[in-house]
Kinemage of the C-alpha trace (Angstrom):
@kinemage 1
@onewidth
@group {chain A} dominant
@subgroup {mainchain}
@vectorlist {calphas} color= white
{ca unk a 1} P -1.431 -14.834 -20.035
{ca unk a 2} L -2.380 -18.370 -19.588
{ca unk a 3} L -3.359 -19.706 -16.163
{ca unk a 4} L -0.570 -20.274 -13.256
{ca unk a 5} L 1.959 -18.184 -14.947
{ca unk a 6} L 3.657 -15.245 -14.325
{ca unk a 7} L 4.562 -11.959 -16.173
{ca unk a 8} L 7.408 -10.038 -15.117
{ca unk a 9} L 6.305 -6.937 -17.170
{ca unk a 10} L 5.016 -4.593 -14.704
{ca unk a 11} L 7.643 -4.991 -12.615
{ca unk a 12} L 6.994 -7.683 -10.042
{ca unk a 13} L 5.419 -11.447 -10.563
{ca unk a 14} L 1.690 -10.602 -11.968
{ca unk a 15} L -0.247 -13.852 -12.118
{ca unk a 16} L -4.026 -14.380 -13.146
{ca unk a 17} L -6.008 -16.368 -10.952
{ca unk a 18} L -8.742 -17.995 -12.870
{ca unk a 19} L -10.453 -15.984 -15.224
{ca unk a 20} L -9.157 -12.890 -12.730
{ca unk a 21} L -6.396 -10.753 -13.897
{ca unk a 22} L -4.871 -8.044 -12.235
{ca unk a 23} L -5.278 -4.732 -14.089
{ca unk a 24} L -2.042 -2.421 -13.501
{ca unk a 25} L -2.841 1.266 -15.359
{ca unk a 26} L 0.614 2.320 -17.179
{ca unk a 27} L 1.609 5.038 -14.776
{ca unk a 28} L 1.625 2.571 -11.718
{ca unk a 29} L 5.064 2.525 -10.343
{ca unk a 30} L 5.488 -1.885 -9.746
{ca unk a 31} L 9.446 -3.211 -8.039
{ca unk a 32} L 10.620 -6.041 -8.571
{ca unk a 33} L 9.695 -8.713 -5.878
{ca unk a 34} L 6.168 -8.215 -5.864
{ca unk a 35} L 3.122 -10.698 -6.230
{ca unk a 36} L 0.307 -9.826 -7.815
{ca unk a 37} L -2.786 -12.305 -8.171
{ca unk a 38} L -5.735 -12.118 -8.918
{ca unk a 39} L -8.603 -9.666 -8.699
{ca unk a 40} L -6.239 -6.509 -8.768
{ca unk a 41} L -6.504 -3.109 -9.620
{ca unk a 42} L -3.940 -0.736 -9.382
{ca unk a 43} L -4.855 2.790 -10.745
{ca unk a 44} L -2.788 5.296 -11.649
{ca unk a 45} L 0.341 7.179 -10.402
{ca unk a 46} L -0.046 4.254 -7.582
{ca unk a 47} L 3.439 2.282 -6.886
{ca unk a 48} L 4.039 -0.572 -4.883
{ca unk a 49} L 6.985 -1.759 -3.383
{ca unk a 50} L 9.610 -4.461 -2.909
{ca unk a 51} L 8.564 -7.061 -0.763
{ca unk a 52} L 4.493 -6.669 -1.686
{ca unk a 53} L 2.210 -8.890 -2.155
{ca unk a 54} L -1.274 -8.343 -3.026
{ca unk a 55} L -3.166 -11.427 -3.082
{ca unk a 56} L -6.394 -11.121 -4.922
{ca unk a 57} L -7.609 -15.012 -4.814
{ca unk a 58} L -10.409 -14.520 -1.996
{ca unk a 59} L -11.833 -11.106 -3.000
{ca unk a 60} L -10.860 -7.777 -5.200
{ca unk a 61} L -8.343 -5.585 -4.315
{ca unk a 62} L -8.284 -2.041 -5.780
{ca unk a 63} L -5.386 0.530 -4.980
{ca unk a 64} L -6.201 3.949 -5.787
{ca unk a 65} L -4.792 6.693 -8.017
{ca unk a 66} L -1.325 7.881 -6.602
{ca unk a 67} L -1.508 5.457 -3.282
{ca unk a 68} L 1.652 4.218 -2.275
{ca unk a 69} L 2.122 0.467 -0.882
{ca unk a 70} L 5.495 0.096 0.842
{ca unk a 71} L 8.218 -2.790 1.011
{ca unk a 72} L 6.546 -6.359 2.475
{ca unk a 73} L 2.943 -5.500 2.827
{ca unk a 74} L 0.149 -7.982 2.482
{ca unk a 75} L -2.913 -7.221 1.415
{ca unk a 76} L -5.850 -9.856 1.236
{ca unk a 77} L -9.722 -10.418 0.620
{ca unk a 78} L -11.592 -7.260 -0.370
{ca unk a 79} L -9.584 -4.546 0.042
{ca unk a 80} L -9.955 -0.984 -1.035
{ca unk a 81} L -7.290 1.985 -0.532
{ca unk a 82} L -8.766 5.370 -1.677
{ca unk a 83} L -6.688 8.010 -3.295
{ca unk a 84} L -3.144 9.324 -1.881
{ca unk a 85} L -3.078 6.864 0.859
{ca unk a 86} L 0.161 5.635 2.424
{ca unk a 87} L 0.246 1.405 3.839
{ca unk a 88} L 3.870 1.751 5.551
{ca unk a 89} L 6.448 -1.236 5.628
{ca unk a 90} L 5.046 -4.392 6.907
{ca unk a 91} L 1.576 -3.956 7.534
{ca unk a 92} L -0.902 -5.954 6.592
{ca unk a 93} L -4.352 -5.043 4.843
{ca unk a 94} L -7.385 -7.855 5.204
{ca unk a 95} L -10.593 -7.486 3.747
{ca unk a 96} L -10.873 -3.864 4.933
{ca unk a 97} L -11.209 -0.362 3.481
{ca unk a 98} L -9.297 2.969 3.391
{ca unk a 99} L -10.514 6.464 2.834
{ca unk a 100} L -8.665 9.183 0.512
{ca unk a 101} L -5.362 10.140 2.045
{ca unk a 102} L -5.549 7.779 4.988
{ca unk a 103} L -2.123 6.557 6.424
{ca unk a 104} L -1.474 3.402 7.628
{ca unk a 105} L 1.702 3.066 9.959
{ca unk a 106} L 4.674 0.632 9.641
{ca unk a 107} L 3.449 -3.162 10.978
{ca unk a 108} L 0.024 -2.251 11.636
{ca unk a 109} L -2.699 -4.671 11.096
{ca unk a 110} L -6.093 -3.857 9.523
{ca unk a 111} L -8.746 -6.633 10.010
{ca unk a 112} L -12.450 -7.887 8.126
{ca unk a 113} L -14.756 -5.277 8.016
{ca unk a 114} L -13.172 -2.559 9.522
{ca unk a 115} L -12.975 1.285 7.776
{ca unk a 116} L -9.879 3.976 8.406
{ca unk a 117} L -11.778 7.432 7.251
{ca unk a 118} L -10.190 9.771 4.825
{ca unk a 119} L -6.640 11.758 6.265
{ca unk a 120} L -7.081 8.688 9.491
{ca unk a 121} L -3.749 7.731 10.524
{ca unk a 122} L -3.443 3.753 11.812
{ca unk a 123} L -0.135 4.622 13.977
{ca unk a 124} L 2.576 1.767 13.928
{ca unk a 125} L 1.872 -1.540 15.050
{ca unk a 126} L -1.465 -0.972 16.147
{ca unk a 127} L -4.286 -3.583 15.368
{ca unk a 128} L -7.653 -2.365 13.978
{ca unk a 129} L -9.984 -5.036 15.131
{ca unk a 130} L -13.360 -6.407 12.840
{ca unk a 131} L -15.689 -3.506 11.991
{ca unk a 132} L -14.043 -1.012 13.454
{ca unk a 133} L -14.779 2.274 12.197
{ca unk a 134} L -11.906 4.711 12.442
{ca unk a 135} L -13.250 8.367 12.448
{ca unk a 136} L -11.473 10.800 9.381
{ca unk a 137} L -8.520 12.734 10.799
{ca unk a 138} L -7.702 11.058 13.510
{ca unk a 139} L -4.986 9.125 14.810
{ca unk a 140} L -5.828 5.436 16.022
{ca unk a 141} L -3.562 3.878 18.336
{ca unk a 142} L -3.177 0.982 20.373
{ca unk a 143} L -1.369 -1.954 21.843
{ca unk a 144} L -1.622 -5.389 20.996
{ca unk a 145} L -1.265 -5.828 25.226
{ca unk a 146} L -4.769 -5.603 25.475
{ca unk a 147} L -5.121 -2.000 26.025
{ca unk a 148} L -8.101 -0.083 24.628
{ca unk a 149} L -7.398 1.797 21.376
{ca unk a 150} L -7.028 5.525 21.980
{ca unk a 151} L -7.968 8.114 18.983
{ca unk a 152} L -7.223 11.363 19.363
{ca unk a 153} L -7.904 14.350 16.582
{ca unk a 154} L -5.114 15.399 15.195
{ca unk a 155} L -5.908 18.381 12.287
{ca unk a 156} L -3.882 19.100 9.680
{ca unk a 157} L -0.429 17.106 11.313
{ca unk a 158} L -0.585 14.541 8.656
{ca unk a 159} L 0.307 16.938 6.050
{ca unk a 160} L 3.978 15.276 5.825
{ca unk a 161} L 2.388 11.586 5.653
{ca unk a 162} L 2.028 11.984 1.932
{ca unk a 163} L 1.919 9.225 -1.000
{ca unk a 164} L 3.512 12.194 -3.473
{ca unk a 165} L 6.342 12.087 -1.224
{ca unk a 166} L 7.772 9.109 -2.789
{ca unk a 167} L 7.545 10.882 -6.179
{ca unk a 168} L 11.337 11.952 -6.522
{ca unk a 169} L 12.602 8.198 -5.887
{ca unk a 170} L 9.884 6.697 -8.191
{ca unk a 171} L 11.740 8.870 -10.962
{ca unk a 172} L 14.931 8.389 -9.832
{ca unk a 173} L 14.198 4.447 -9.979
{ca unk a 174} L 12.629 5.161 -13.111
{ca unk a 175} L 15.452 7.036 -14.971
{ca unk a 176} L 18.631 4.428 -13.587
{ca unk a 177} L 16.554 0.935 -12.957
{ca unk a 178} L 18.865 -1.544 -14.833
{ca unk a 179} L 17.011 -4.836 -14.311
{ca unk a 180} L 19.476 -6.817 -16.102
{ca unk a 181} L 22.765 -5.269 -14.550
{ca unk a 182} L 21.174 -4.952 -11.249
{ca unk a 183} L 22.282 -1.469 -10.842
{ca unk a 184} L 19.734 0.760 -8.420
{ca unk a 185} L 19.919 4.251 -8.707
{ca unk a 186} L 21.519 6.357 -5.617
{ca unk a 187} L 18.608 7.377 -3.798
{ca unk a 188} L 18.105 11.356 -3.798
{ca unk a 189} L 19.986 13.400 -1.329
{ca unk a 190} L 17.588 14.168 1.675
{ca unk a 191} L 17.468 17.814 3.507
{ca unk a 192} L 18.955 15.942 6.107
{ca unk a 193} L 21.526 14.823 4.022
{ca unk a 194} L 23.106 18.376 2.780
């Protein structure tokens, strides 16, 4: 792909920046109205969502295998998400890291330097500041009012915050997607919806 353009074949907009050229493994799940640039890796079984962009231009970016990336989040500079995590709607990833299985809550912001442990959960809308080190298997929380971040230890209560949770509407999207027609599958019938 020469420089500046864009494919559409993975899904969303995929451009190379420079001699940089994100690498998308087959099984990644991509939606349409995504940017990817750059210095990208996106491994396997990994999907990423509406509304995502993942800007590789000022450092590498590597989503691991099975992650899921939800609608509209950003993710900049070096960035690494381990395996199974979950980055909910909105937030926003910069030049930070994520253990295996950590969840990262709707709106949240992750800054330079800082590391969420393995099974860590970032709650919604909180702010991880610089280098700061969020133990494994917690839950960090706190208010962008200027209170101090609490983190409390939470066992195995993130069971439900999975990335293999989004595995029935990945196929569904997969079996009905009808780029042309614009037809979107009916999303499948929750418990609460029977």
């Amino acid at each position: 792909m020469p420089k500046g353009t864009a494919s559409e074949a993975a899904g969303g907009a995929v451009f190379a920046f420079g001699r940089h050229r994100p690498r998308i493994h087959p099984t990644a799940f991509i939606t349409p109205g995504t940017y990817i640039v750059g210095r990208v890796t996106i491994k396997a079984r990994a999907s990423v969502w509406f509304g995502a962009v993942l800007r590789g231009d000022f450092g590498r970016i590597e989503i691991g295998e099975g992650s899921l990336i939800e609608d509209n989040v950003v993710l900049h500079g070096d960035v690494v998400v381990g395996k199974h995590c979950v980055v909910g709607h909105g937030a926003i990833l910069h030049g930070c890291s994520l253990g295996d299985r950590a969840v990262i809550g709707a709106n949240a912001v992750v800054f330079d330097g800082a590391v969420v442990g393995a099974g860590a959960l970032v709650a919604a809308g909180s702010v991880v500041y610089p280098r700061t080190r969020v133990a494994r298997r917690t839950v960090f929380r706190n208010s962008t009012g200027g209170n101090p971040p609490s983190i409390a230890a939470v066992g195995d209560r993130l069971r439900h915050w999975r990335a293999e949770s989004y595995t029935p509407i990945i196929s569904a999207y997969r079996r009905g997607w009808n780029v042309r027609q614009g037809v979107i599958p009916r999303s499948p019938r929750s418990r609460a919806d029977r």
